[in-house]
C-alpha positions as CSV (number, residue, x, y, z in Angstrom):
1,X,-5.6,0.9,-0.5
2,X,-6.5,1.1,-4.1
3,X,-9.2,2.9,-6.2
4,X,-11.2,1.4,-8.9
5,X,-13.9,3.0,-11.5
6,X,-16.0,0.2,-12.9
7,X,-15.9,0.4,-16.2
8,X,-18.4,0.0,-18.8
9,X,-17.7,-3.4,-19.8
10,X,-18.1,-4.2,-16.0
11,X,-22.2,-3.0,-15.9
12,X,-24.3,-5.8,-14.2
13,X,-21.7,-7.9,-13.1
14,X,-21.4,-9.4,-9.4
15,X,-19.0,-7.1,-7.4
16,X,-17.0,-10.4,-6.9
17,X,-16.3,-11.1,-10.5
18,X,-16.0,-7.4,-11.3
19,X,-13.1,-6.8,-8.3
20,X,-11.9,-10.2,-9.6
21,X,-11.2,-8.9,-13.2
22,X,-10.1,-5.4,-12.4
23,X,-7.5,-6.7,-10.1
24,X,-6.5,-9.7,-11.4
25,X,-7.1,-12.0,-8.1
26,X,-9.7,-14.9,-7.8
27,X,-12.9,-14.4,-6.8
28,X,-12.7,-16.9,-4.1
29,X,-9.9,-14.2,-2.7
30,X,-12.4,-11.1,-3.4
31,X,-14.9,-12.9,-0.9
32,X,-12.4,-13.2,1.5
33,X,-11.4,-9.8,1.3
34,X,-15.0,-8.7,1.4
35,X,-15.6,-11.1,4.4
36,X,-13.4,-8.5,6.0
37,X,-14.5,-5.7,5.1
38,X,-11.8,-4.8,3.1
39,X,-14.2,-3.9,-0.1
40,X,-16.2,-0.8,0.0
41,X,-18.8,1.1,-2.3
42,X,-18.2,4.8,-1.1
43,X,-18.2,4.5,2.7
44,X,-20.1,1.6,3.0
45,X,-18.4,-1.8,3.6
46,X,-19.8,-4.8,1.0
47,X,-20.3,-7.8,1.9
48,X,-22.4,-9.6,0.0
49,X,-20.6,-11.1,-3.1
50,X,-23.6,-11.0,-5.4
51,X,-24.1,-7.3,-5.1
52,X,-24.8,-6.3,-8.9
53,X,-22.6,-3.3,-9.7
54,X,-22.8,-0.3,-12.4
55,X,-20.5,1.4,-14.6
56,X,-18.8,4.6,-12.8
57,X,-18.8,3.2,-9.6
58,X,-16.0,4.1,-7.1
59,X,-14.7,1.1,-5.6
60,X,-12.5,0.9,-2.9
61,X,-10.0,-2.7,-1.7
62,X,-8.0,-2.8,1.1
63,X,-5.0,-4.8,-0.2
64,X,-1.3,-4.5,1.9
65,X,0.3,-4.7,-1.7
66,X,-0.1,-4.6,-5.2
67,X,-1.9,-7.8,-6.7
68,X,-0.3,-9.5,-9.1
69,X,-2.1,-12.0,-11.4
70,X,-1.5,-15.3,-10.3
71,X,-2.8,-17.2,-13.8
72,X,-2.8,-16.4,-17.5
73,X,-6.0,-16.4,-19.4
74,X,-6.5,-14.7,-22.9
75,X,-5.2,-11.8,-22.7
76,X,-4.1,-11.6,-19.1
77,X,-0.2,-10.6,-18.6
78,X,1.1,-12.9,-16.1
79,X,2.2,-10.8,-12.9
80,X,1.2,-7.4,-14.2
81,X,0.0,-5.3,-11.5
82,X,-2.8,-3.0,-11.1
83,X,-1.2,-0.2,-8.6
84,X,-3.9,2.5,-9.3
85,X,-7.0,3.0,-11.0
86,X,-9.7,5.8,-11.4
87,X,-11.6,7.1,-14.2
88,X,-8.7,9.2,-15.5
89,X,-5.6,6.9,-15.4
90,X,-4.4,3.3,-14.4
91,X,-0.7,2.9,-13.2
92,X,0.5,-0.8,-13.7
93,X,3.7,-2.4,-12.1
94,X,4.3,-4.5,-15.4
95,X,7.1,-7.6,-15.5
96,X,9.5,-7.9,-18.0
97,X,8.6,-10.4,-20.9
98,X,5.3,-8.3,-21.5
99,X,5.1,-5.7,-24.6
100,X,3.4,-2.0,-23.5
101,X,1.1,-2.5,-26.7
102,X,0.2,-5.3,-29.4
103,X,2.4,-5.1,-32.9
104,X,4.1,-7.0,-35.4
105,X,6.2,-9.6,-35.3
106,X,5.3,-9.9,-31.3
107,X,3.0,-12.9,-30.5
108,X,3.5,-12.1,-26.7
109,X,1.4,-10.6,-23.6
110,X,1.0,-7.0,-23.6
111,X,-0.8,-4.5,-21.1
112,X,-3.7,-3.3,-23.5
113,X,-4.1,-6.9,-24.1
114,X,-4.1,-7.2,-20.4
115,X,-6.1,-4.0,-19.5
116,X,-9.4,-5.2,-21.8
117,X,-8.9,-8.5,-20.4
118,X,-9.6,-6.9,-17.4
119,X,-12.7,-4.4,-18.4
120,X,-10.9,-1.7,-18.1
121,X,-11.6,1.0,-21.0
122,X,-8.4,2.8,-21.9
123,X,-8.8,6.1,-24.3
124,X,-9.0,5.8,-27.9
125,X,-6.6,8.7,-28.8
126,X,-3.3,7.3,-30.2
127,X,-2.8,5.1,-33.1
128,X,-5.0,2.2,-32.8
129,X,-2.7,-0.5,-31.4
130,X,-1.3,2.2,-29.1
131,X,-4.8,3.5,-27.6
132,X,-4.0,5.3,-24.4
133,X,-0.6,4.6,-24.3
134,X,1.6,7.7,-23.2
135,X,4.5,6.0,-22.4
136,X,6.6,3.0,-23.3
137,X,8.6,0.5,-21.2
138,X,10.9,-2.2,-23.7
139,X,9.5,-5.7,-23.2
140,X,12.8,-6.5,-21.1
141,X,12.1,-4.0,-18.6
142,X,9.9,-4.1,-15.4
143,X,8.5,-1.6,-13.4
144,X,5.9,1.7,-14.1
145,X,3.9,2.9,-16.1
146,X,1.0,5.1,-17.0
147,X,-2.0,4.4,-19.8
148,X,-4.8,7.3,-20.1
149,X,-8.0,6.3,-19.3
150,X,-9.9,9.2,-20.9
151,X,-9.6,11.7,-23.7
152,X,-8.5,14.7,-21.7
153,X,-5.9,12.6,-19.6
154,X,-4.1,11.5,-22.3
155,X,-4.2,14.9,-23.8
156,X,-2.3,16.4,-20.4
157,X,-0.4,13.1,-19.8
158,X,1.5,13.6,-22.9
159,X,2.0,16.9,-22.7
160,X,3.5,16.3,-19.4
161,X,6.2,14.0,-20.9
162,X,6.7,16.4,-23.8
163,X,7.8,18.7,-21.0
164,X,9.5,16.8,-19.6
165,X,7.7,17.4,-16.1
166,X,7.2,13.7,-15.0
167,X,9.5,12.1,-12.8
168,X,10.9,8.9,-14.0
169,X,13.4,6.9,-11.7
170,X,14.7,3.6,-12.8
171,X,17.2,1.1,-11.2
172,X,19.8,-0.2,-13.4
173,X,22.7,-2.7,-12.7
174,X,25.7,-1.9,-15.2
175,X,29.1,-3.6,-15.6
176,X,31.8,-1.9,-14.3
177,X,32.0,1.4,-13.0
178,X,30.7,4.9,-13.7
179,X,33.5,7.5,-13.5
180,X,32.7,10.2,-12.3
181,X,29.7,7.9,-9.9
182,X,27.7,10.7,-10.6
183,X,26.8,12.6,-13.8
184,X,24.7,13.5,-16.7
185,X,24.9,12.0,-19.7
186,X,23.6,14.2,-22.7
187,X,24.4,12.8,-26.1
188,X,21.5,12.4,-28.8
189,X,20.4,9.4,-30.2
190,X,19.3,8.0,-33.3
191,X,18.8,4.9,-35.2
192,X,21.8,2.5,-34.7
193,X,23.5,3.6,-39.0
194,X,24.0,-0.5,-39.5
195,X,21.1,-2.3,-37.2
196,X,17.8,-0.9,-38.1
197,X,16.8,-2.6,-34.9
198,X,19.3,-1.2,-32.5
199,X,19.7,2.6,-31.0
200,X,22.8,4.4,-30.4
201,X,24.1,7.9,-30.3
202,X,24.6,9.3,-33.0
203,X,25.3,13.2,-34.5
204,X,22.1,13.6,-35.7
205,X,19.9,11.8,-33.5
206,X,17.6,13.1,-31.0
207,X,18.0,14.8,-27.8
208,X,18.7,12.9,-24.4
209,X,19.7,13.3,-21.7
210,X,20.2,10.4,-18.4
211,X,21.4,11.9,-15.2
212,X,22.5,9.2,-12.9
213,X,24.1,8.0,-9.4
214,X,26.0,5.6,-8.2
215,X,24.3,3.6,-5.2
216,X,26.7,0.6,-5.0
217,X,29.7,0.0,-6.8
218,X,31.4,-3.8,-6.7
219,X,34.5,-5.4,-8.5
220,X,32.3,-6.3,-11.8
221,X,29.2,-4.2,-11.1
222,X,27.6,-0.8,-10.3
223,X,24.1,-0.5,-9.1
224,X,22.7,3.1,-10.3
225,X,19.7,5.4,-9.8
226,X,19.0,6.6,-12.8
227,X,16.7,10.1,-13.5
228,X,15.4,10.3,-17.4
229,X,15.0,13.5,-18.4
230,X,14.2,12.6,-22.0
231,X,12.2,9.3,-23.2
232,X,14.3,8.0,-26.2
233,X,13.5,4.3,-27.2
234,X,15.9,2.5,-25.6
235,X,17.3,5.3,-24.3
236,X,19.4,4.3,-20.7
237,X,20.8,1.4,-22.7
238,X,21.9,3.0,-25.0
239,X,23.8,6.1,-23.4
240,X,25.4,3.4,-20.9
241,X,26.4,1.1,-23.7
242,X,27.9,4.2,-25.6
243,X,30.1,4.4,-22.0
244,X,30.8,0.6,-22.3
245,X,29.0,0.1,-19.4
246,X,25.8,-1.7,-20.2
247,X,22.9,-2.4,-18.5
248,X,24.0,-6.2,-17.2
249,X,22.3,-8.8,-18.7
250,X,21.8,-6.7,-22.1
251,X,23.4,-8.8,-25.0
252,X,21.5,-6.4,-27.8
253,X,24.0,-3.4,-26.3
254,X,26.7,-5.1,-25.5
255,X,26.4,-7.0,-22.4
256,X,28.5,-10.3,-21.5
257,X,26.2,-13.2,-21.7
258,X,28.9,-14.9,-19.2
259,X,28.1,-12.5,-16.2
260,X,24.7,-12.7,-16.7
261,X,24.7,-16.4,-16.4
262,X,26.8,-15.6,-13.2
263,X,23.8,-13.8,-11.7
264,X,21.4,-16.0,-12.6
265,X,19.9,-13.5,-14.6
266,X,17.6,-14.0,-18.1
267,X,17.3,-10.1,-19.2
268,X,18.5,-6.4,-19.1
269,X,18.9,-5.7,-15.0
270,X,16.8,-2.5,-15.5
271,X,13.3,-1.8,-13.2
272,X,11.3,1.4,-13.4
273,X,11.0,1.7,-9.7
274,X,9.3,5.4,-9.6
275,X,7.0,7.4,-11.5
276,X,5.5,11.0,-10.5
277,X,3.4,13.3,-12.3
278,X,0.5,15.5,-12.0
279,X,-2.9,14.2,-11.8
280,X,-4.7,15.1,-15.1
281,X,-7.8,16.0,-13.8
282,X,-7.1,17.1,-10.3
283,X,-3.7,18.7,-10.9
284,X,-2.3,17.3,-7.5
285,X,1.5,15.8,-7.9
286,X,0.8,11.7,-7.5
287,X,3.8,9.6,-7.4
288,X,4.5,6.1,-7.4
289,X,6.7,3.4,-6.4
290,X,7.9,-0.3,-7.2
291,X,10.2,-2.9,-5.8
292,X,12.3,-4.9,-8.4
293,X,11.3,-8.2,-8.9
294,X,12.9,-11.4,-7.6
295,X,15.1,-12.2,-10.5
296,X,16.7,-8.7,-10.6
297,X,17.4,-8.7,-6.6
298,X,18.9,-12.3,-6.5
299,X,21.3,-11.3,-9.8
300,X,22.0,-8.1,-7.0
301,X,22.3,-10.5,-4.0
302,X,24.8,-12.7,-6.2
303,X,26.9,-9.9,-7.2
304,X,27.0,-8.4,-3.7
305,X,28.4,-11.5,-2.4
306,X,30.3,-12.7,-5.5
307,X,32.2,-9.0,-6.2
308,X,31.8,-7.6,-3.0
């Protein structure tokens, strides 16, 4: 079931075209969905296609699962996901290969590209290609996250991660093997001193700290569940690089390019698979969750099978 606040740039469309854009389906599969009465306007069921709608209203769709966007237009991410939506916040399950926010040198899809693609206003606090934005997934990383819809939620949002209070659970495949299998790795990190494009930790670099545990471990590979506490660019790469175990898949950090091509596997194994946090207007604790992605569970299939 998910929620959706028309947004401005939405007023007077048909409720077909507007569902269409703020989830990223076809319209053909809106009226299909409205032909059974999985679309509502408050309590009542729509069913007629051309229904005009208006800006604020609360729209509910019955969907089993997230829908992904099944073509690319301008601006639309291929496969970003809508997973929630009201007139606070929007929670997408983005792919890897797509940026959190437009900037230079990147000619790629990113999700404020995609979110005004799909009429959906984000807040205008932040700097300007960075509107809304409270947090930050690399463009080789899948999974969660949250962009502010209004002034006050991004206000509380970021606060929230300042303090450290959201929950943040990623999945991360690693060569080798984590010893202990569980820990906390607290080292600080800074710019990489020779590689102005590369992390690492450093004396005086900033605080982080990654607790983690070990949820399978194979001849070659470890599959962990990994808790940030901090939200350091680059930051779980980095701390398991700096145990010479990176993130398989992860060349940048150290990664070999040999194993990967054993998995069948074209970037960092690393999905942001849960995200909690406390609603910013209603205070209730939200969370939500995401499965990784078919590349990153036939790379785990492979090595389950392969290094078992």
């Amino acid at each position: 079931m998910s929620v959706f606040i028309v947004p401005e740039g939405l007023e007077g469309e048909r409720v077909d075209t507007a569902v269409a854009r703020m989830t990223g389906v076809s319209r053909s599969r809106v009226a299909d969905l409205m032909a059974q009465g999985a679309v509502w306007l408050a309590e009542e069921p729509l069913s007629k296609p051309s229904f005009r709608v208006s800006a604020g209203m609360l729209l509910t769709v019955d969907m089993s699962e997230p829908v992904r966007v099944a073509t690319t237009g301008a601006g639309l991410a291929d496969g970003l996901a809508l997973v929630y939506q009201d007139a606070h916040l929007v929670v997408v399950d983005k792919p890897a290969g797509v940026a959190a926010h437009p900037s230079l040198g990147w000619d790629g899809p990113d999700v404020l590209s995609h979110l005004e693609a799909a009429g959906v206003a984000v807040a205008t606090s932040g700097a300007a290609e960075r509107r809304g934005i409270v947090q930050r997934l690399d463009v080789g990383t899948s999974g969660l996250m949250v962009v502010a819809k209004s002034e006050p939620a991004y206000s509380v949002l970021k606060q929230q991660f300042r303090d450290r209070s959201v929950e943040k659970i990623y999945l991360a495949l690693i060569q080798g093997r984590l010893d202990p299998l569980e820990g906390t790795i607290d080292a600080p990190i800074g710019r990489h001193p020779s590689h102005a494009w590369r992390f690492a930790v450093t004396a005086n670099g900033r605080p982080s700290v990654t607790h983690y545990e070990t949820l399978e471990a194979h001849a070659a590979v470890s599959l962990l569940k990994v808790h940030l506490e901090t939200g350091r660019t680059h930051q779980i790469r980095v701390h398991l690089a700096a145990l010479r175990h990176p993130c398989v898949g992860d060349p940048l950090y150290g990664a070999d390019p040999v194993l990967a091509a054993r998995l069948k596997l074209e970037r960092q194994w690393l999905h942001a698979t849960h995200l909690g946090f406390r609603h910013p207007y209603t205070n209730d604790w939200v969370e939500f969750d995401s499965t990784p992605s078919t590349d990153l569970q036939t790379a785990l299939e492979i090595a389950r099978s392969d290094y078992a």
